[in-house]
C-alpha positions in Angstrom: 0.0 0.0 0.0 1.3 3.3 -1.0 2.4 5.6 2.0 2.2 9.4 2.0 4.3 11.2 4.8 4.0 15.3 4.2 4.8 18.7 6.0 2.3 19.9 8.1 2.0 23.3 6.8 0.4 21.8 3.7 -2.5 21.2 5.8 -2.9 25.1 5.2 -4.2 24.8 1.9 -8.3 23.7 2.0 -8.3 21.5 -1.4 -5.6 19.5 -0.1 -6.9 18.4 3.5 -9.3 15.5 2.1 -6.0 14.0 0.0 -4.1 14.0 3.3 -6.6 12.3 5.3 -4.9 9.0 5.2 -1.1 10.4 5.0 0.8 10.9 7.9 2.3 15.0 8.9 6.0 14.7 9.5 7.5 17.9 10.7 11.1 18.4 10.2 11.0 16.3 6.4 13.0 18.6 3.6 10.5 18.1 1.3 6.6 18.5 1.0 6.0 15.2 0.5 7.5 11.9 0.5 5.4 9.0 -1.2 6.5 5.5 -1.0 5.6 1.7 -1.2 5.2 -0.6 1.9 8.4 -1.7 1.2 10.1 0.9 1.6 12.6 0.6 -1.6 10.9 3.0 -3.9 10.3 6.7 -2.6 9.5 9.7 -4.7 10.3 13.0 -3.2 7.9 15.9 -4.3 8.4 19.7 -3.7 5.4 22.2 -4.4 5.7 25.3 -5.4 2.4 28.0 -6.3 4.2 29.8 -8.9 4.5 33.0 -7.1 6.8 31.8 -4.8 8.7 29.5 -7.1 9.2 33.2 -9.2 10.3 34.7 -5.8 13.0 32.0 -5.1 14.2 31.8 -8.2 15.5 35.7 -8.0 16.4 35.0 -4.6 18.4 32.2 -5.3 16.5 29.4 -2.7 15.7 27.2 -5.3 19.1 25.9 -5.6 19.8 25.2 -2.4 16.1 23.2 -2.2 17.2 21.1 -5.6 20.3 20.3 -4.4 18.4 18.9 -1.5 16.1 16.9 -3.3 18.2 15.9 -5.8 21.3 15.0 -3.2 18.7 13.3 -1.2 16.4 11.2 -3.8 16.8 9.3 -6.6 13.1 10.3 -7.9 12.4 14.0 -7.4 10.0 16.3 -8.7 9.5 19.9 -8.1 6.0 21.1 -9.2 5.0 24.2 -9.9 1.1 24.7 -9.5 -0.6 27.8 -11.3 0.7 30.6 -14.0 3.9 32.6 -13.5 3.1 35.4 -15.8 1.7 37.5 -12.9 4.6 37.2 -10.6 6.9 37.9 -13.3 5.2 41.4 -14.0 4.9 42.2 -10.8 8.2 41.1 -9.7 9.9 42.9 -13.4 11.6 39.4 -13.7 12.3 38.6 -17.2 10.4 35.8 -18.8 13.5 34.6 -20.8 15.4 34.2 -17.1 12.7 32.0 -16.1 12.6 30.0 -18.8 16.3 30.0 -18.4 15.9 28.9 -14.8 13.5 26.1 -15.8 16.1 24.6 -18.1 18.9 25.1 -15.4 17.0 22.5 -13.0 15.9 19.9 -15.9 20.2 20.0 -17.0 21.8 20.2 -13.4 22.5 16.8 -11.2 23.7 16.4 -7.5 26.9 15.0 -7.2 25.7 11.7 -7.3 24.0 12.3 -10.2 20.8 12.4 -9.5 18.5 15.0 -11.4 14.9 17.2 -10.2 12.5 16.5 -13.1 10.3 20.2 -13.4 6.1 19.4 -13.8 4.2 23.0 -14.2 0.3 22.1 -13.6 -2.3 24.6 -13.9 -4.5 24.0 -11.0 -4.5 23.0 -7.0 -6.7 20.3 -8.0 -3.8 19.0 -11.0 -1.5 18.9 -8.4 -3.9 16.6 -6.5 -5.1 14.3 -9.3 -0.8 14.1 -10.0 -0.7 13.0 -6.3 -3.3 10.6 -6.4 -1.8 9.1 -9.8 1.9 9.1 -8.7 0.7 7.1 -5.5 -0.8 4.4 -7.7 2.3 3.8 -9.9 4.3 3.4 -6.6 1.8 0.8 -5.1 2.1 -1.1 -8.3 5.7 -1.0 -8.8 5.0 0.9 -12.2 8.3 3.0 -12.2 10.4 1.4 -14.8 10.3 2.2 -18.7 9.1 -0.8 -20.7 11.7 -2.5 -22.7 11.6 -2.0 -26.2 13.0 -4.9 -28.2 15.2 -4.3 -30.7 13.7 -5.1 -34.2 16.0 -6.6 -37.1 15.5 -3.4 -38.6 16.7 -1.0 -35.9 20.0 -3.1 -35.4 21.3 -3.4 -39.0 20.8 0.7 -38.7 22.9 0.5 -35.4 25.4 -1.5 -36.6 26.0 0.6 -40.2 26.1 3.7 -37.5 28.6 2.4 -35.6 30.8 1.1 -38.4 30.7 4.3 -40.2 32.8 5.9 -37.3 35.5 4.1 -38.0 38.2 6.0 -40.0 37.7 6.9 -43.3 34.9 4.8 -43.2 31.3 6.8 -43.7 27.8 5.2 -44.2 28.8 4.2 -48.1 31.2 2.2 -46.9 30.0 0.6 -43.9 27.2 -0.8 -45.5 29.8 -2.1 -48.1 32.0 -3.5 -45.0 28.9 -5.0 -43.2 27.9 -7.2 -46.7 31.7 -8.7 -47.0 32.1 -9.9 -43.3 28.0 -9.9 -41.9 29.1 -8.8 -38.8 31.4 -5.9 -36.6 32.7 -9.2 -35.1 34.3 -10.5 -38.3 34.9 -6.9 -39.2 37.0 -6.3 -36.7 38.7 -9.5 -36.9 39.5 -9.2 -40.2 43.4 -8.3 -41.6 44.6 -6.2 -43.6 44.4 -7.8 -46.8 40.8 -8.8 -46.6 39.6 -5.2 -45.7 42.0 -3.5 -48.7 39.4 -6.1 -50.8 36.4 -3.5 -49.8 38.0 0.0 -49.1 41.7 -0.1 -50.4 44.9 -0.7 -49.1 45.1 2.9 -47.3 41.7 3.1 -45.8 42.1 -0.9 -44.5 45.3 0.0 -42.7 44.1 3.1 -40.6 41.3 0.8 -39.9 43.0 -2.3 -38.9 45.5 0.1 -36.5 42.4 2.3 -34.8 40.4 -0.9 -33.7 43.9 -2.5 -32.4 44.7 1.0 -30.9 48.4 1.2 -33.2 49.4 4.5 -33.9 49.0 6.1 -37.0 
């Protein structure tokens, strides 16, 4: 069963009380909220900002200090903003390209350990709380991870003609060319000398042969 711990002074805001009904208030937590499974071994850390105040910290420079926090502290971390900026940025005279700026400055920067804040701007009190509701779900049922895509026949032979094509001198024309002799990067790169001159010449074949056997040119 999914477990939501939150700050107390979230209590404030009237939509929000019949959500936290069956969470628990933890005073002291860095973050607003803290949703995770009975386990224990999947937590998502979530900080909500109205977007007046996220303007506000933004030109007072608290909102680093509070992703570097989340991020620091959780592997899955989301800051939400919840309504419009446009009326904090007039009133504040804050440039919309700097916020815009600052919105791609949190989705590029990691904590030291790597660890990134993902950015969600909703429109409503009551997005934020249908987000809530939904993110709860998908940790109850373990529905955190990306399906795998297999890889189709047709996807490889693409990946392996890119990959080839790196090699020296090489280029897509080529690869492909290199691919049909030896039907494989395997055999490519096992093959000598002599039987790559046979599909790109004798100059081409020998700063391939040396780059994949890390010679010298």
């Amino acid at each position: 069963m999914c477990r939501v711990y939150y700050d107390p002074s979230e209590l404030s805001v009237e939509e929000l009380k019949p959500l936290l009904e069956g969470g628990e208030a933890k005073s002291g937590i860095p973050f607003d909220y803290i949703i995770s499974n009975d386990r224990g071994d999947c937590a998502v850390c979530i900080e909500r900002k109205d977007a007046g105040d996220f303007v506000s910290s933004i030109v007072d420079g608290r909102v680093w200090e509070q992703l570097y926090h989340l991020s620091s502290m959780c592997s899955l971390a989301i800051l939400i903003v919840v309504g419009s900026p446009t009326v904090a940025l007039i009133e504040r005279k804050f440039p919309r390209s700097a916020y815009i700026g600052a919105l791609a400055s949190i989705a590029l920067k990691h904590s030291p350990g790597g660890f990134r804040v993902s950015v969600l701007v909703l429109e409503t009190i009551y997005d934020f709380i249908e987000f809530l509701r939904l993110v709860c779900r998908k940790v109850d049922e373990d529905d955190v991870l990306l399906p795998i895509k297999p890889v189709r026949k047709a996807d490889l032979k693409l990946l392996q003609i890119q990959t080839v094509a790196t090699l020296p001198g090489v280029g897509e024309v080529y690869a492909k060319k290199l691919l049909e002799k030896f039907g494989s990067i395997y055999n490519l790169v096992n093959a000598s000398v002599d039987e790559l001159e046979r599909v790109v010449g004798r100059k081409r074949a020998e700063k391939i042969y040396k780059f994949i056997r890390g010679v010298e040119q």
